[in-house]
C-alpha positions as protocol buffer text, in pm:
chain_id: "A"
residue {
  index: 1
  type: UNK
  ca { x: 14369 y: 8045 z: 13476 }
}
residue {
  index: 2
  type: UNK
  ca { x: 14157 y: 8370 z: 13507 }
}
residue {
  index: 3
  type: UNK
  ca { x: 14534 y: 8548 z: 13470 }
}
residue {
  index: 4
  type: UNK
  ca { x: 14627 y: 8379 z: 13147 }
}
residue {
  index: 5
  type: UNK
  ca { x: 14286 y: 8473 z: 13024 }
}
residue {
  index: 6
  type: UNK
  ca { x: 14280 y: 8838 z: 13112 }
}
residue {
  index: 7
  type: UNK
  ca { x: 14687 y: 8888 z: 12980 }
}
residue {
  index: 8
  type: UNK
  ca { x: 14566 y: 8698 z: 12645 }
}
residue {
  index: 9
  type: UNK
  ca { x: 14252 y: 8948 z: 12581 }
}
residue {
  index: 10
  type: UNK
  ca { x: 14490 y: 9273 z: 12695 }
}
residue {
  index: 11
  type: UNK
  ca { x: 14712 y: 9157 z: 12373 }
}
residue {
  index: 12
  type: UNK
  ca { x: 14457 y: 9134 z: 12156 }
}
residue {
  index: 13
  type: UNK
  ca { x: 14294 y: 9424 z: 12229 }
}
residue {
  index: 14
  type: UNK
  ca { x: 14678 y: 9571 z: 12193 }
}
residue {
  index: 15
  type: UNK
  ca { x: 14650 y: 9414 z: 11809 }
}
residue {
  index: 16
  type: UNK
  ca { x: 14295 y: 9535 z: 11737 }
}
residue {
  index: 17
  type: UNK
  ca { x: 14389 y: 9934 z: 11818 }
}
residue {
  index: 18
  type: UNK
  ca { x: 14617 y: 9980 z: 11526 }
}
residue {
  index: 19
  type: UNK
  ca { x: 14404 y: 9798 z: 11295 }
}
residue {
  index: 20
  type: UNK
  ca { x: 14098 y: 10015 z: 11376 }
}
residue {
  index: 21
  type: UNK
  ca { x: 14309 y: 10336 z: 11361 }
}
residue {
  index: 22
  type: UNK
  ca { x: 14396 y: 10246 z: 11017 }
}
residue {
  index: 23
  type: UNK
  ca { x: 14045 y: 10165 z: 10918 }
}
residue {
  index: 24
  type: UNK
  ca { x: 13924 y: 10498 z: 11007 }
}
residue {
  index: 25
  type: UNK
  ca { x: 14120 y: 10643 z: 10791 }
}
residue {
  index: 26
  type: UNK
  ca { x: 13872 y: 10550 z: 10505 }
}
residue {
  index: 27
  type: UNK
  ca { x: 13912 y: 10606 z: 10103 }
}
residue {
  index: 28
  type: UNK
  ca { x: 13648 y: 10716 z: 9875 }
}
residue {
  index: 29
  type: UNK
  ca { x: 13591 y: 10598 z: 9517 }
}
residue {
  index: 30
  type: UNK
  ca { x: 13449 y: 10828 z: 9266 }
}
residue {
  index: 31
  type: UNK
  ca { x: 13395 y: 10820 z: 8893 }
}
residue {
  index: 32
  type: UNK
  ca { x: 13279 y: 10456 z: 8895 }
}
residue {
  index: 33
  type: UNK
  ca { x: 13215 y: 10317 z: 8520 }
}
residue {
  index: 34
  type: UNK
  ca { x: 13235 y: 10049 z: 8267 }
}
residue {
  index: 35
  type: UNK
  ca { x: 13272 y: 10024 z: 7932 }
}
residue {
  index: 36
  type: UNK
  ca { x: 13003 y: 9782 z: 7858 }
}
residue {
  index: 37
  type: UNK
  ca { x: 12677 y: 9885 z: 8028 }
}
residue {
  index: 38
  type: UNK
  ca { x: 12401 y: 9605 z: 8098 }
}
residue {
  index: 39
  type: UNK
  ca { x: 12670 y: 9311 z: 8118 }
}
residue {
  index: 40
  type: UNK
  ca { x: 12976 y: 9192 z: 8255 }
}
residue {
  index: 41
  type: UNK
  ca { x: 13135 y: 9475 z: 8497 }
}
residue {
  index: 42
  type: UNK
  ca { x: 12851 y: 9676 z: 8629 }
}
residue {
  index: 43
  type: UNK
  ca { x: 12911 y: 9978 z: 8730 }
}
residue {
  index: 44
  type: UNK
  ca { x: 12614 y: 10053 z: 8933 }
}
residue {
  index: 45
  type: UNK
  ca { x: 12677 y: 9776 z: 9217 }
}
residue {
  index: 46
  type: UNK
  ca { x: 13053 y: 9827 z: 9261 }
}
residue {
  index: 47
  type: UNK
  ca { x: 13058 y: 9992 z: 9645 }
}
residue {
  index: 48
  type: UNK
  ca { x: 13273 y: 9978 z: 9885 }
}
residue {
  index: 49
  type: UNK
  ca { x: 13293 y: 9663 z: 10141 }
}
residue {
  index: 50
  type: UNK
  ca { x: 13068 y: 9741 z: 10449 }
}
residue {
  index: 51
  type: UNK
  ca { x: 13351 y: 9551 z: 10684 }
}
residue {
  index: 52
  type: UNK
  ca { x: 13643 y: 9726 z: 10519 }
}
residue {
  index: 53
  type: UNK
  ca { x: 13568 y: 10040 z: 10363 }
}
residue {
  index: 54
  type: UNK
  ca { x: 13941 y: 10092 z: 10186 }
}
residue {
  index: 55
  type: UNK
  ca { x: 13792 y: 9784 z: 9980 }
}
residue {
  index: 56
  type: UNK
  ca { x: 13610 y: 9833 z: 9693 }
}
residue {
  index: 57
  type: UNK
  ca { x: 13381 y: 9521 z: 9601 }
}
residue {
  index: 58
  type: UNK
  ca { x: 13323 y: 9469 z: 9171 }
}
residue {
  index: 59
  type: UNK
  ca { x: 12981 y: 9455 z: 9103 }
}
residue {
  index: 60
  type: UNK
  ca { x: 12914 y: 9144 z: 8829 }
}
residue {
  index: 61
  type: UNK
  ca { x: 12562 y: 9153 z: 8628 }
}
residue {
  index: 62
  type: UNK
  ca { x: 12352 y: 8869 z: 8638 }
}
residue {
  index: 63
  type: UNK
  ca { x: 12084 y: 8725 z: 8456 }
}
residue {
  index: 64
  type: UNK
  ca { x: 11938 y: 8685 z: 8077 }
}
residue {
  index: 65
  type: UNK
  ca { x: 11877 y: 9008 z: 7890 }
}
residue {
  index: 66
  type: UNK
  ca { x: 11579 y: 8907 z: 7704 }
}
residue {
  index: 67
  type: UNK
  ca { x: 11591 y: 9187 z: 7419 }
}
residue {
  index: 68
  type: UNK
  ca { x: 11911 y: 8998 z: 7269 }
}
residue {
  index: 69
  type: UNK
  ca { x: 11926 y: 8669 z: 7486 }
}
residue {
  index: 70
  type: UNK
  ca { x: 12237 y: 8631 z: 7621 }
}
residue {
  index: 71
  type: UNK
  ca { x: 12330 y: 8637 z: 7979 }
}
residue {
  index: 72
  type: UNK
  ca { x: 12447 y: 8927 z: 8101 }
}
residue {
  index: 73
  type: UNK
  ca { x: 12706 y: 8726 z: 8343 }
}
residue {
  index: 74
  type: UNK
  ca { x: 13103 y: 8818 z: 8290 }
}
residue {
  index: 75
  type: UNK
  ca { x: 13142 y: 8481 z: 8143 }
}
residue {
  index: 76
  type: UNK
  ca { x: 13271 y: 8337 z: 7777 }
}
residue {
  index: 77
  type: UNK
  ca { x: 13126 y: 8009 z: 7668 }
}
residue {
  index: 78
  type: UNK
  ca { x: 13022 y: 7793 z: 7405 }
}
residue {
  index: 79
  type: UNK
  ca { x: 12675 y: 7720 z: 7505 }
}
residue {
  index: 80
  type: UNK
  ca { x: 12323 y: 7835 z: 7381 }
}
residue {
  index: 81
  type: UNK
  ca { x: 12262 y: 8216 z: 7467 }
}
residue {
  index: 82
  type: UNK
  ca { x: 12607 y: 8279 z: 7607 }
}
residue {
  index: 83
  type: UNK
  ca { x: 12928 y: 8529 z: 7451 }
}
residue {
  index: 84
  type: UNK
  ca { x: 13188 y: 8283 z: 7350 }
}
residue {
  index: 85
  type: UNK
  ca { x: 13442 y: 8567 z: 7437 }
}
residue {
  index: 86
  type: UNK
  ca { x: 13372 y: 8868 z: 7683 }
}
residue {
  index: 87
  type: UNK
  ca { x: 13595 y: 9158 z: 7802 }
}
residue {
  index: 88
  type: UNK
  ca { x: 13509 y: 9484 z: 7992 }
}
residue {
  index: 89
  type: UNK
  ca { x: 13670 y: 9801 z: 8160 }
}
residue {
  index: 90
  type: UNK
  ca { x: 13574 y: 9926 z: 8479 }
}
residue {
  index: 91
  type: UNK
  ca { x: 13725 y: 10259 z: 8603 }
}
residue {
  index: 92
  type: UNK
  ca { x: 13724 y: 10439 z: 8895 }
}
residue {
  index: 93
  type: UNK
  ca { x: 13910 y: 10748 z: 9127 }
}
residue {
  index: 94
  type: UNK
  ca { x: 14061 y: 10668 z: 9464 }
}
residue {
  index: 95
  type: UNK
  ca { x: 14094 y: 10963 z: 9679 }
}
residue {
  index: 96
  type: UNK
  ca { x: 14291 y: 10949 z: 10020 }
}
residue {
  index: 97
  type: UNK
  ca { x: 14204 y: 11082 z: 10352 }
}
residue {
  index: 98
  type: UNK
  ca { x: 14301 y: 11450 z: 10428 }
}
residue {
  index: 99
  type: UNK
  ca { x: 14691 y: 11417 z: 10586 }
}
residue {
  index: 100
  type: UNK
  ca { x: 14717 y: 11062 z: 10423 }
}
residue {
  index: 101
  type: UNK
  ca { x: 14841 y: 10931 z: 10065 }
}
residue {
  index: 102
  type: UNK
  ca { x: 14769 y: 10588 z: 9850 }
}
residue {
  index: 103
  type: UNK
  ca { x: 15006 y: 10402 z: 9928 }
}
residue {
  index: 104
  type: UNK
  ca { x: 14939 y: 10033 z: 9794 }
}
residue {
  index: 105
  type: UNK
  ca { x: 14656 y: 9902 z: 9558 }
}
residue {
  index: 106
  type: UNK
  ca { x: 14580 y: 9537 z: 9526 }
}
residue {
  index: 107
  type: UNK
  ca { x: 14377 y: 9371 z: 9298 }
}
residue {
  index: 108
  type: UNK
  ca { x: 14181 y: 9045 z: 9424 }
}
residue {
  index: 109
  type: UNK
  ca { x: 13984 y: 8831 z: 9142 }
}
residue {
  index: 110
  type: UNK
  ca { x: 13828 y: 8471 z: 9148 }
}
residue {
  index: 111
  type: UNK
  ca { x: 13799 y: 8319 z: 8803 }
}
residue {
  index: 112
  type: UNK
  ca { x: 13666 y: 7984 z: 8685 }
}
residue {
  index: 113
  type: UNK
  ca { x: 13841 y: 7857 z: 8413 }
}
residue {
  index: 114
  type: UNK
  ca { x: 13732 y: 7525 z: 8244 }
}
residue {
  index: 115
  type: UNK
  ca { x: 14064 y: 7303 z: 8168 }
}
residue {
  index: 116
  type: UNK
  ca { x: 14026 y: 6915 z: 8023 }
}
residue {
  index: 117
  type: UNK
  ca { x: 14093 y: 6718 z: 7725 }
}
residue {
  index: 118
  type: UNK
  ca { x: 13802 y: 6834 z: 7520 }
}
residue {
  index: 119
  type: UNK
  ca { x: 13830 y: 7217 z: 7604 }
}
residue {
  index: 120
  type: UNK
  ca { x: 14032 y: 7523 z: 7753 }
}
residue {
  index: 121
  type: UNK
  ca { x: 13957 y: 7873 z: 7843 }
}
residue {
  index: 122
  type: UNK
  ca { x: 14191 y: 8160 z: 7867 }
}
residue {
  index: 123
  type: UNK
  ca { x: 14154 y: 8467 z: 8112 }
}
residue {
  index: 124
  type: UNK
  ca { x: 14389 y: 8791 z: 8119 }
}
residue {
  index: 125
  type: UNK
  ca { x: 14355 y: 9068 z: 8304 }
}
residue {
  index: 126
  type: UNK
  ca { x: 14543 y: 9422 z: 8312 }
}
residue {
  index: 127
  type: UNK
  ca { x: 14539 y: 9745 z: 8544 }
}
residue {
  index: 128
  type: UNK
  ca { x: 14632 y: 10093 z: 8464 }
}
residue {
  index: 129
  type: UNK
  ca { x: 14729 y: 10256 z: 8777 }
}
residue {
  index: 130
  type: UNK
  ca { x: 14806 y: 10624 z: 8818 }
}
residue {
  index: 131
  type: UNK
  ca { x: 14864 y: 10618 z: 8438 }
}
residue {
  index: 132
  type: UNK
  ca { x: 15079 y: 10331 z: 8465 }
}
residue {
  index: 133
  type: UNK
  ca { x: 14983 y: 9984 z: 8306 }
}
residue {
  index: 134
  type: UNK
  ca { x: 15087 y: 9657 z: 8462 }
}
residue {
  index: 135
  type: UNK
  ca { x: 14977 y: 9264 z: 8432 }
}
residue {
  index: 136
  type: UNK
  ca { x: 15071 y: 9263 z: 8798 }
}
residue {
  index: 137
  type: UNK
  ca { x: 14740 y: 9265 z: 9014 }
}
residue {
  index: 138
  type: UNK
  ca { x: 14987 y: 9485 z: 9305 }
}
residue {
  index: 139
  type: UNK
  ca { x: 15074 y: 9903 z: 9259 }
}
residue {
  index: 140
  type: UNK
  ca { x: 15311 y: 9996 z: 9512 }
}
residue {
  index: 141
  type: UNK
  ca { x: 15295 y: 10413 z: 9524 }
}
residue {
  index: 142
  type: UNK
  ca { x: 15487 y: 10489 z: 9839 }
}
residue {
  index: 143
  type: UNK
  ca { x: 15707 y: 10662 z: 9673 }
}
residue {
  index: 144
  type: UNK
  ca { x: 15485 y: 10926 z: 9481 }
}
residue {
  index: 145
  type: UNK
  ca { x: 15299 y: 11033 z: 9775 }
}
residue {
  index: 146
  type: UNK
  ca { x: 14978 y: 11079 z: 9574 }
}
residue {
  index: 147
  type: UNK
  ca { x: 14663 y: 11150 z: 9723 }
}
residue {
  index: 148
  type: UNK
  ca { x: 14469 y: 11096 z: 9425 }
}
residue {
  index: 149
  type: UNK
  ca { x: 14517 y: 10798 z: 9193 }
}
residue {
  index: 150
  type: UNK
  ca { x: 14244 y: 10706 z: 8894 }
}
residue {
  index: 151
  type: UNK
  ca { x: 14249 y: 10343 z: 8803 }
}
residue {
  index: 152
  type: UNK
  ca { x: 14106 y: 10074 z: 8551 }
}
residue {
  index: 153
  type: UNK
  ca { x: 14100 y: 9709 z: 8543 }
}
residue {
  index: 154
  type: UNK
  ca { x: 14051 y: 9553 z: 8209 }
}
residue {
  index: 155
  type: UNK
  ca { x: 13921 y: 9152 z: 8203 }
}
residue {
  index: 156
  type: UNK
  ca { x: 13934 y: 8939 z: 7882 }
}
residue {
  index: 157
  type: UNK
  ca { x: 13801 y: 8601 z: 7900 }
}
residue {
  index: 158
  type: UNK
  ca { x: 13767 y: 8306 z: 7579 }
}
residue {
  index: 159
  type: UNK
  ca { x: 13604 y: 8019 z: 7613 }
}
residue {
  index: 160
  type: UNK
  ca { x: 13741 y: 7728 z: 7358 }
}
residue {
  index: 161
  type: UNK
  ca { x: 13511 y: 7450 z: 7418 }
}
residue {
  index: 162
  type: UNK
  ca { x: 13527 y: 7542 z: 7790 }
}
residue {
  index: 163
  type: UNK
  ca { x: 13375 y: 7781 z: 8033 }
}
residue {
  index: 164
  type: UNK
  ca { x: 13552 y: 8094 z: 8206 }
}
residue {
  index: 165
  type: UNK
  ca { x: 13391 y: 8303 z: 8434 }
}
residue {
  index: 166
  type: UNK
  ca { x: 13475 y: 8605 z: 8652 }
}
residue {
  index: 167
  type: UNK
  ca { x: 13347 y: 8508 z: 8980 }
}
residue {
  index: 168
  type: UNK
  ca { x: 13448 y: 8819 z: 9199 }
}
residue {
  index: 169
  type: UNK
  ca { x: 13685 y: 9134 z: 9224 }
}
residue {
  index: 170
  type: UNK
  ca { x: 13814 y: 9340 z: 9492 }
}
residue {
  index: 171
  type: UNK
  ca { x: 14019 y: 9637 z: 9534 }
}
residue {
  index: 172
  type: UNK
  ca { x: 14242 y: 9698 z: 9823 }
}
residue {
  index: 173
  type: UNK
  ca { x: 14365 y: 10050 z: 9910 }
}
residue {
  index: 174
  type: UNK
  ca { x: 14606 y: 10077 z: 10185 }
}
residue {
  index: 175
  type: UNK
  ca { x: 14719 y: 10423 z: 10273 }
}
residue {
  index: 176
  type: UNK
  ca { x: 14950 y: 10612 z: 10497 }
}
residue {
  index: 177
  type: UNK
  ca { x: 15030 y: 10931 z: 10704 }
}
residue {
  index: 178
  type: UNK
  ca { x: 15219 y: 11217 z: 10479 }
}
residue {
  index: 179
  type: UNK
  ca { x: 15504 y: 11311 z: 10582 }
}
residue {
  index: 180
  type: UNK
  ca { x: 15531 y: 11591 z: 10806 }
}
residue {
  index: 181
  type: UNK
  ca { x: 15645 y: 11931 z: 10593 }
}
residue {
  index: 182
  type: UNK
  ca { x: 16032 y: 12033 z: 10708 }
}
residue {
  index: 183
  type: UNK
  ca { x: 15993 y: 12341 z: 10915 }
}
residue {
  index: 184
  type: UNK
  ca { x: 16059 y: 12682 z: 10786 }
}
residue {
  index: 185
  type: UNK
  ca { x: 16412 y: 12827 z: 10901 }
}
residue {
  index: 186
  type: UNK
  ca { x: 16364 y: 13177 z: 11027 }
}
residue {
  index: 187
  type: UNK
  ca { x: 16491 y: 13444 z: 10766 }
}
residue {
  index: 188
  type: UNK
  ca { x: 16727 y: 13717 z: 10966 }
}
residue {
  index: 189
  type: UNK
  ca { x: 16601 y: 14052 z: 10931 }
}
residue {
  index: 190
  type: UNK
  ca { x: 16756 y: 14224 z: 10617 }
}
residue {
  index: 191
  type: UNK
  ca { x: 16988 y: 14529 z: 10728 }
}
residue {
  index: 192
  type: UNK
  ca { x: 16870 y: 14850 z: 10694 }
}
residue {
  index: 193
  type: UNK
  ca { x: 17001 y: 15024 z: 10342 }
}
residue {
  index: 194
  type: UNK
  ca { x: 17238 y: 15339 z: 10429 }
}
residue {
  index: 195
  type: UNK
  ca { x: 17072 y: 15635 z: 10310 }
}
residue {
  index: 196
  type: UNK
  ca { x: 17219 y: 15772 z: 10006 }
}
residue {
  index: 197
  type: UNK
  ca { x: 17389 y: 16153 z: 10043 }
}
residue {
  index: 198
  type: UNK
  ca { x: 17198 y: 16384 z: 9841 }
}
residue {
  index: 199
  type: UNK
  ca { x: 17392 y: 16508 z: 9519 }
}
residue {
  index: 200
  type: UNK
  ca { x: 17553 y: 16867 z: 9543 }
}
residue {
  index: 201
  type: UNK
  ca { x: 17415 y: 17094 z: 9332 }
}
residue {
  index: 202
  type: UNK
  ca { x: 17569 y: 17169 z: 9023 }
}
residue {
  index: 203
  type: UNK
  ca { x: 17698 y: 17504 z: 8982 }
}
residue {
  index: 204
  type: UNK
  ca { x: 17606 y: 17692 z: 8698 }
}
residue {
  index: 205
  type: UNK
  ca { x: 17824 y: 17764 z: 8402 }
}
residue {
  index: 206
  type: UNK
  ca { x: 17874 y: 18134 z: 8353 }
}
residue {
  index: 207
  type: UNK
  ca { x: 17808 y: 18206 z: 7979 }
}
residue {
  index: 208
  type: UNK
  ca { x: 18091 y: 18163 z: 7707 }
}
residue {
  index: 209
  type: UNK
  ca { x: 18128 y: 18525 z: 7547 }
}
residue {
  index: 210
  type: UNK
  ca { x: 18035 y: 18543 z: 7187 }
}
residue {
  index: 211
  type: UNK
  ca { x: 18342 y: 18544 z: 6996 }
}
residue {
  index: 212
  type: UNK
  ca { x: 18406 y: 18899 z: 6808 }
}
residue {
  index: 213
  type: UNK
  ca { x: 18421 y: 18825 z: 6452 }
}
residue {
  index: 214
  type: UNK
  ca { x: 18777 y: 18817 z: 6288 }
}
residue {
  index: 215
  type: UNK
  ca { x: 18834 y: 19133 z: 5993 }
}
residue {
  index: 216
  type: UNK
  ca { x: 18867 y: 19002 z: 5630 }
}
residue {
  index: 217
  type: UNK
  ca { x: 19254 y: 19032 z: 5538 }
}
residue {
  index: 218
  type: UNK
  ca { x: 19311 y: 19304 z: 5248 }
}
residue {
  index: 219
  type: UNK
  ca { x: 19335 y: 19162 z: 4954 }
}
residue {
  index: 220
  type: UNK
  ca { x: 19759 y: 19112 z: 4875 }
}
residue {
  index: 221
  type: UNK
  ca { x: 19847 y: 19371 z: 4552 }
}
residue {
  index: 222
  type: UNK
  ca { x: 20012 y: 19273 z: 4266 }
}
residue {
  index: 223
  type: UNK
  ca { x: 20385 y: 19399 z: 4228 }
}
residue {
  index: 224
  type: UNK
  ca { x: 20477 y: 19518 z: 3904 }
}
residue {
  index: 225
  type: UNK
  ca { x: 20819 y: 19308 z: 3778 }
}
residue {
  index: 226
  type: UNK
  ca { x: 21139 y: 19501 z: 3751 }
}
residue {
  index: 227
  type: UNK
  ca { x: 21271 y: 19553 z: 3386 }
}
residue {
  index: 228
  type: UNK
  ca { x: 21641 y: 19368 z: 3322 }
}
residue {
  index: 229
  type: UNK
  ca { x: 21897 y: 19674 z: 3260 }
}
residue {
  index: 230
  type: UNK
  ca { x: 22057 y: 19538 z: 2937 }
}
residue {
  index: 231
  type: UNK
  ca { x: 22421 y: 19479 z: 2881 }
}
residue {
  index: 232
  type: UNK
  ca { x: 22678 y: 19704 z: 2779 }
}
């Protein structure tokens, strides 16, 4: 019995090493807003989950703001003091370890949406991811390697004679090892360059002699014409 005991804790603790290697390898989330101060998204209570710090836990606002009474909760409804529709943006930076890259982003939310006879509500939410926008709550980015990835997550809710409610949100970074670099090949030595024979000198051109000028020709005289003898 004691055997099957200790083999079963050696697995575990076989499980448990990986996951705590890959936990240490810990994200950080800068930038953190919303678009709508004081209500719905805040902002200002979105940190990072103490158990899993690649998680980043939404932070909701709570209670009645008393300068406009309505609640500040992320919730659409119908009754007294309440937003019968509410959306927000919250926005945020993920940057990745040193020698690691995002590789996956999840979204996790928990809505309450009222659904009977008498009433509906209607909930949509969108993320822009790396400049990409998607209704799926899942980024895969294995294959862009990028070590820094901004995000948003947009949440529209409308309450038609029924309550909905954003209850929580979670973001889940996983990330991974970058590849190693491909080594350098080793560039042979580049020959040495023959020297170059110097040019001969060039001789120098004796002189051309100046060229004597030429006599003017005498000027051709006239011959007188020879007079006919006449005929006998």
């Amino acid at each position: 019995m004691t055997k099957t005991k200790t083999k079963a804790v050696t697995v575990m603790a076989a499980l448990l090493l990986p996951a705590a290697s890959a936990h240490a390898q810990t994200v950080t989330f800068t930038d953190i807003n919303d678009a709508v101060p004081g209500k719905f998204f805040d902002a200002a209570s979105s940190v990072p989950d103490a158990s899993d710090p690649n998680t980043l836990v939404i932070g909701l606002n709570t209670g009645l703001d008393g300068t406009i009474w309505k609640h500040r909760d992320f919730k659409a409804s119908l009754l007294p003091f309440s937003y019968p529709s509410a959306t927000d943006t919250i926005s945020f930076v993920i940057h990745a370890p040193d020698g690691y890259y995002v590789a996956t982003v999840t979204y996790q939310e928990n809505l309450v949406l009222g659904n009977s006879r008498f009433g509906r509500a209607f909930a949509a939410t969108q993320l822009v991811v790396n400049g990409v926008a998607t209704e799926e709550h899942f980024a895969d980015l294995s294959d862009l390697g990028a070590t820094r990835v901004p995000m948003s997550i947009t949440t529209s809710l409308v309450a038609a004679n029924a309550d909905a409610k954003v209850v929580d949100g979670r973001v889940v970074v996983q990330v991974l090892p970058l590849p190693e670099p491909p080594p350098v090949l080793d560039v042979p030595p580049v020959p040495a360059v023959p020297e170059v024979p110097a040019v001969p000198a060039v001789l120098e051109v004796p002189a051309v002699p100046a060229v004597l000028e030429v006599p003017a020709v005498p000027a051709v005289l006239k011959v007188p014409t020879v007079p006919v003898p006449l005929a006998r």
